[in-house]
C-alpha positions as CSV (number, residue, x, y, z in Angstrom):
1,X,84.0,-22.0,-25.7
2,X,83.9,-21.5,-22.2
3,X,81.7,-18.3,-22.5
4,X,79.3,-20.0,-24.9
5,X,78.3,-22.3,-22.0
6,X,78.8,-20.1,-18.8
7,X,77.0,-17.1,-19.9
8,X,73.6,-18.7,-20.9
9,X,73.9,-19.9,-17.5
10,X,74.6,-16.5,-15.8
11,X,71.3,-15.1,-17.6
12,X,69.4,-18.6,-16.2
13,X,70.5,-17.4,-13.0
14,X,70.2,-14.1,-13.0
15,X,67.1,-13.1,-14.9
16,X,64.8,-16.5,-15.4
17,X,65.3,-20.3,-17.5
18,X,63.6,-19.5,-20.6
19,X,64.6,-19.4,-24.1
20,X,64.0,-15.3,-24.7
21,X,66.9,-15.1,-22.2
22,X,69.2,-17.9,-23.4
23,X,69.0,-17.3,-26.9
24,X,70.4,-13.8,-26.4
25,X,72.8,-14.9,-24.1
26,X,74.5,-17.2,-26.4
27,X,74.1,-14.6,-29.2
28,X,75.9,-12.0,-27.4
29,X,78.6,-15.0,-25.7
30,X,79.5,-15.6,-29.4
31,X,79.6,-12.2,-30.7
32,X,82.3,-11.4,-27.6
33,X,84.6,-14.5,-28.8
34,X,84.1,-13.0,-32.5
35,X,86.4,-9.8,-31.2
36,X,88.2,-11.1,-28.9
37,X,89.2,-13.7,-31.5
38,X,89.6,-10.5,-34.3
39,X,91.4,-8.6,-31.9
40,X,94.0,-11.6,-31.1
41,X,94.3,-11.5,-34.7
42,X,95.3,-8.1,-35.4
43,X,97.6,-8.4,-32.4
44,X,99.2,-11.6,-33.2
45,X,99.7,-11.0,-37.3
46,X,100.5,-7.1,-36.6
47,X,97.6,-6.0,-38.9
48,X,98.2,-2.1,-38.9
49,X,95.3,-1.2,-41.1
50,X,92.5,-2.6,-43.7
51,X,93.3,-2.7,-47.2
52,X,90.9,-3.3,-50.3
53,X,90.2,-6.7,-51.3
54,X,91.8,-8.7,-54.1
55,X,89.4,-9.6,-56.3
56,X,91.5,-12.7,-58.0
57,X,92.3,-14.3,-54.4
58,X,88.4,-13.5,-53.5
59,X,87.8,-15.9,-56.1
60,X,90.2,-18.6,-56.2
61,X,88.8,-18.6,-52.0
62,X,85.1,-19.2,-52.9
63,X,86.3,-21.9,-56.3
64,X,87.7,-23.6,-53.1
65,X,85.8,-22.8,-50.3
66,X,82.6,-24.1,-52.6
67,X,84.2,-27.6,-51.6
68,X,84.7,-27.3,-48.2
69,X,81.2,-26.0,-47.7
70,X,79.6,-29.4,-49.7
71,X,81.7,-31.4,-47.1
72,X,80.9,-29.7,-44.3
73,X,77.2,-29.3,-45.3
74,X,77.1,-33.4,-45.4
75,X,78.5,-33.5,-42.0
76,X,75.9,-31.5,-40.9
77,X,73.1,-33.2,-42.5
78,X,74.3,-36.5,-40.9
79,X,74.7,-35.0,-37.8
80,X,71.1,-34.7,-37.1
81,X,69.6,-37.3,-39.6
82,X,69.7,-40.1,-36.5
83,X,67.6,-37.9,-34.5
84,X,65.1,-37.1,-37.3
85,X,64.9,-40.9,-38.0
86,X,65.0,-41.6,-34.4
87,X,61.9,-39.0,-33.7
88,X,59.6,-40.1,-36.7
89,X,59.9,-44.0,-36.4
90,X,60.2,-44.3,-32.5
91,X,58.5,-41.3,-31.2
92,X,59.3,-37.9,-29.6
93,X,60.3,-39.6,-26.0
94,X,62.9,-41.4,-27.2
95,X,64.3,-38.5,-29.0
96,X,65.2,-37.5,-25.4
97,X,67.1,-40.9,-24.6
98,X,69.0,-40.5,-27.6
99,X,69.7,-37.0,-28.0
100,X,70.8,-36.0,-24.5
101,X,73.3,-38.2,-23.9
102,X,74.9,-37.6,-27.5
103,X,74.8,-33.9,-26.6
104,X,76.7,-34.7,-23.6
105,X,79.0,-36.4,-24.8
106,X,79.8,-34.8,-28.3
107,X,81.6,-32.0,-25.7
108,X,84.4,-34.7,-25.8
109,X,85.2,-33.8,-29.2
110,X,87.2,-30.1,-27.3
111,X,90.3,-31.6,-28.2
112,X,90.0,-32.7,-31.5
113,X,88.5,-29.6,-32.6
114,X,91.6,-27.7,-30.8
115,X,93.8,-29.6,-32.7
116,X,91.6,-29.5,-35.9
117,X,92.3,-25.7,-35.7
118,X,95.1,-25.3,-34.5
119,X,96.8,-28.1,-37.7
120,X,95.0,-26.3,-40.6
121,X,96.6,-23.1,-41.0
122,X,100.2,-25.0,-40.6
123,X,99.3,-28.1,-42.6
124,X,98.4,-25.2,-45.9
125,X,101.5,-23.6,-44.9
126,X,104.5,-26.4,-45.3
127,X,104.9,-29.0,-47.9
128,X,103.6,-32.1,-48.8
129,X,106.0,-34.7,-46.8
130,X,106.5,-32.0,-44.0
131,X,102.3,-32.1,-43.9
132,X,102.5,-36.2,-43.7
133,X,105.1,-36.0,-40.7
134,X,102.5,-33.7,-38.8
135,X,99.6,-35.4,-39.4
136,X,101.1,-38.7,-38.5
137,X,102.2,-37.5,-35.4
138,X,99.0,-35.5,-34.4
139,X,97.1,-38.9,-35.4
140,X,99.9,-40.4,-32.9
141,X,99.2,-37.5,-30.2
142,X,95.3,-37.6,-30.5
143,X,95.2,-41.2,-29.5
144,X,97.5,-41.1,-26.9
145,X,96.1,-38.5,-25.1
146,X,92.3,-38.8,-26.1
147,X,91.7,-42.5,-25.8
148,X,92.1,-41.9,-21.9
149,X,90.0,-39.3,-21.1
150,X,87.0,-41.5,-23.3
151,X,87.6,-44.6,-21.2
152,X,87.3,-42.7,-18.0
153,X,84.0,-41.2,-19.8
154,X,82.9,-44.6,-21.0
155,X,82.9,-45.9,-16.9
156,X,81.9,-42.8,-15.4
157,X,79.0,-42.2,-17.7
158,X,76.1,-44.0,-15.7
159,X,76.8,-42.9,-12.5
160,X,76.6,-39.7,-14.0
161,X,73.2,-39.8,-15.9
162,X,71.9,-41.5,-12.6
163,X,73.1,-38.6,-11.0
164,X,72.0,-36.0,-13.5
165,X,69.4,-37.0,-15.0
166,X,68.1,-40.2,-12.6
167,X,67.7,-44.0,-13.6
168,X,64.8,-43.4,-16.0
169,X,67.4,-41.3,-18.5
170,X,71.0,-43.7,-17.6
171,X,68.8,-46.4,-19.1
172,X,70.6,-44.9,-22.4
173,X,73.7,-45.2,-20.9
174,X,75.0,-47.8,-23.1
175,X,73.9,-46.1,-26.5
176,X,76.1,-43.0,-25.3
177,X,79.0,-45.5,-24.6
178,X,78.5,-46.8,-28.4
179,X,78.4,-43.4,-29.2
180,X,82.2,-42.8,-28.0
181,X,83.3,-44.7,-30.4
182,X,81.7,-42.5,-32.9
183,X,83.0,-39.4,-31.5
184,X,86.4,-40.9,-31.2
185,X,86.7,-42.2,-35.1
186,X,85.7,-38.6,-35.3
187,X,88.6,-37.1,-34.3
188,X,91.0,-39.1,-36.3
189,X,88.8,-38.6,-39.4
190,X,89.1,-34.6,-38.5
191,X,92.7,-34.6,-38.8
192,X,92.5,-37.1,-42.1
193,X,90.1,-34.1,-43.3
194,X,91.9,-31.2,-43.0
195,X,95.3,-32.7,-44.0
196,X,93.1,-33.3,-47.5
197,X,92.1,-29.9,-47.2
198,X,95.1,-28.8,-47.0
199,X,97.0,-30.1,-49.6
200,X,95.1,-31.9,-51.8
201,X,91.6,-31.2,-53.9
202,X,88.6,-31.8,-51.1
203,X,86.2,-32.0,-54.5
204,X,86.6,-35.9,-53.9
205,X,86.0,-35.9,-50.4
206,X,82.8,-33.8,-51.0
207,X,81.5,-36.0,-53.8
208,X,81.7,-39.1,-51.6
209,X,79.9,-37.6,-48.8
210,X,76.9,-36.5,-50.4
211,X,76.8,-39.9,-52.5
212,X,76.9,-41.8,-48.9
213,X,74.1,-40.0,-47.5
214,X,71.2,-41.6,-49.1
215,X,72.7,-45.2,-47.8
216,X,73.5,-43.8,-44.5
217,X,70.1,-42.9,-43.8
218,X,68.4,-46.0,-45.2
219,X,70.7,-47.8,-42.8
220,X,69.7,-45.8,-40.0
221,X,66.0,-46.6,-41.0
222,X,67.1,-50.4,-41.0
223,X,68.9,-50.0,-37.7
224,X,66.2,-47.6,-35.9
225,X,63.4,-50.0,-36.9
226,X,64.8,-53.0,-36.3
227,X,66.9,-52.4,-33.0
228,X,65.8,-48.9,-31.6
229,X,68.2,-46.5,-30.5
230,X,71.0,-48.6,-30.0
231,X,70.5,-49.8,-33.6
232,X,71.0,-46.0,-34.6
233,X,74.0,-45.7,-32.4
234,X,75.9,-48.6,-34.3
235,X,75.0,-47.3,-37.4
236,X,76.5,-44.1,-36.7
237,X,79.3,-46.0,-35.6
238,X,79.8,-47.8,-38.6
239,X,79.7,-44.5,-40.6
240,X,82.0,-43.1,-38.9
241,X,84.6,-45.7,-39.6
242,X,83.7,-45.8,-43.3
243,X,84.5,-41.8,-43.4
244,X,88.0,-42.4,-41.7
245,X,88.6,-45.1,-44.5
246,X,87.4,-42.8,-47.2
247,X,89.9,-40.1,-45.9
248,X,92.4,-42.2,-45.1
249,X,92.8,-43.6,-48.9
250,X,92.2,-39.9,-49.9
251,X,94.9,-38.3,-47.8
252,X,97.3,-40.8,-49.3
253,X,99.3,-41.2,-46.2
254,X,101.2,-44.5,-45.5
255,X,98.5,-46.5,-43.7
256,X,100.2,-48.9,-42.0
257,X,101.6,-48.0,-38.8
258,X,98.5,-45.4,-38.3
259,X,96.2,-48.3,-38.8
260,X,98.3,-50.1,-36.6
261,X,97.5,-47.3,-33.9
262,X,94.4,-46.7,-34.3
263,X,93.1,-50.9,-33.7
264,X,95.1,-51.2,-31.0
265,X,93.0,-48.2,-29.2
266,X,90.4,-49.2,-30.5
267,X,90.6,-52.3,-28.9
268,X,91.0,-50.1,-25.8
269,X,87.7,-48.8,-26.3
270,X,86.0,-51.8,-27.0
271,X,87.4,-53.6,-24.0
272,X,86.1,-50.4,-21.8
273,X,82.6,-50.9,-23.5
274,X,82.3,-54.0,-22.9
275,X,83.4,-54.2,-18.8
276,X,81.2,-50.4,-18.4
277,X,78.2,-52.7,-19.0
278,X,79.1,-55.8,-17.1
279,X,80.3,-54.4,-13.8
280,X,78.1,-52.5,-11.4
281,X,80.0,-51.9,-8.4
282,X,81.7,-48.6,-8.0
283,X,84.7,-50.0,-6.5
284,X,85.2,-52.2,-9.6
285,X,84.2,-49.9,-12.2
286,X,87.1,-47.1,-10.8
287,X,89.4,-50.2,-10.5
288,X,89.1,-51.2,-14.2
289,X,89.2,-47.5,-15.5
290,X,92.8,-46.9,-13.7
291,X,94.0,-50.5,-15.0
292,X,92.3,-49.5,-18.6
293,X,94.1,-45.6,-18.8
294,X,97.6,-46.3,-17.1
295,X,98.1,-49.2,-19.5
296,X,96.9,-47.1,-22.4
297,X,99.3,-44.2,-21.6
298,X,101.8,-46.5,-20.8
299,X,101.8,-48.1,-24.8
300,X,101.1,-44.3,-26.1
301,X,104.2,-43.4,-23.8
302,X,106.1,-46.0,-25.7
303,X,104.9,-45.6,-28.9
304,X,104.8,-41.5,-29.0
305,X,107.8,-39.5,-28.6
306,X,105.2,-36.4,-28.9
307,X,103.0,-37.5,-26.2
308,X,106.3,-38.0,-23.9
309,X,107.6,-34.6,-24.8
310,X,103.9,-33.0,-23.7
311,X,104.1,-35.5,-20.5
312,X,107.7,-33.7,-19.9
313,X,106.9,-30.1,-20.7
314,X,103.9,-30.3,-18.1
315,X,105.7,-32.3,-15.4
316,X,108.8,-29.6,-15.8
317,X,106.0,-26.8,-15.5
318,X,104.4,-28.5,-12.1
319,X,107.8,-28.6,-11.1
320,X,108.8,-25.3,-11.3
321,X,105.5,-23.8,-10.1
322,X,106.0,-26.0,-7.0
323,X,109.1,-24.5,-6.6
């Protein structure tokens, strides 16, 4: 990840800012994490040499991968559909208010996707009420430690378009702070995904994403040209909370304490949201992020005997370094 975004710039730099020398850049940055990721494999799975394929487990993968590729092409399509909307009813120009702060902050989603990753290939591994026990407690772990770092990004979000960008662009400021939200449902709904993935048929999963698209977008053309671009952002908002209720009755997981969780961040969020917009001074704004994150960690602390075993292993770690 990191070379994806640091050698583009390293060709900027060296050679000139144009697209014949980013492209290949970011070509080349990805084809260097494709063997360094196929060489960690055959280290880390002792791969000795290449056999022929099975034909029967070639297709049993694409009779299921056919599913996963209908609900990931839906994710895909939505992805971009409030920018389409957003250039062909409002205009190019606002394309730009809208789209670069949701490319800025869609880079919050690192640690989901980590996770996302990292969950799959043990999830598919272990049974059924072993798979419930992870996924609860990476639901558990998400929240505790992700809900932080997207309060500090709701308050520090402004000053940092002003900064960037100038005042003309941190006008949008509070679209990308709806947008959080959005990116933070996200997250949960990953996890909700691959646990169905998993263990159970994604055919559903697939069927109800395509059949939501058509009233996705008619909402977004309700939202865009009746409110603009913030109409768009709650829109996208509110999809994203339908898709972690769709997976959450799909994953058939006992709801209640993770629903639990997940409004009591929420409120969190909203409470953020809602003092990012109504307080100006710096001062105040870094005050009411620290009050905001230390009494979130401090309920996730409570609440999360994963979270306070990560909060150990790194303070042991600090400790002994120190040392």
């Amino acid at each position: 990840t990191a070379l994806f975004q640091l050698l583009p710039l390293a060709a900027i730099f060296c050679f000139s800012p144009s697209l014949a020398v980013v492209i290949p850049a970011a070509v080349l940055a990805r084809l260097f994490a494709g063997l360094m990721l196929g060489a960690a494999a055959f280290r880390a799975i002792g791969i000795r040499r290449v056999r022929m394929p099975q034909w029967r487990v070639m297709a049993e993968l694409f009779r299921y991968g056919r599913w996963m590729l209908l609900f990931s092409g839906a994710g895909m399509i939505a992805s971009t559909l409030d920018r389409v909307l957003v250039g062909a009813l409002l205009g190019a120009s606002f394309v730009t208010y809208y789209a670069t702060p949701q490319n800025l902050i869609t880079r919050l989603n690192l640690l989901p996707v980590a996770m996302v990753r990292t969950l799959f290939p043990r999830l598919s591994a272990v049974s059924r009420a072993d798979a419930d026990a992870i996924a609860h407690s990476a639901l558990a772990l998400l929240n505790g430690a992700f809900t932080p770092c997207l309060i500090v990004a709701m308050f520090a979000l402004k000053p940092f378009l002003v900064v960037w960008l100038g005042p003309t662009v941190a006008a949008a400021a509070p679209v990308a702070c709806v947008l959080i939200l959005a990116v933070w449902l996200g997250g949960q709904a990953g996890i909700l995904g691959i646990l169905i993935q998993a263990q159970t048929s994604p055919a559903a999963i697939a069927g109800v994403s395509w059949a939501q698209l058509p009233v996705f977008a008619g909402a977004l053309w309700c939202g865009i040209h009746w409110f603009g671009i913030m109409g768009a952002a709650v829109v996208v908002v509110s999809k994203a909370l339908f898709d972690y209720g769709v997976l959450l009755h799909f994953a058939r997981l006992h709801v209640g304490s993770i629903v639990r969780n997940m409004v009591v961040h929420l409120a969190f969020l909203l409470v953020a949201l809602a003092l990012a917009e109504s307080i100006s001074a710096p001062s105040s704004l870094i005050a009411a992020a620290l009050v905001l994150v230390c009494a979130n960690l401090a309920l996730s602390l409570h609440g999360s005997s994963e979270l306070r075993g990560l909060v150990y292993k790194l303070w042991t770690r600090l400790t002994l370094s120190a040392s």
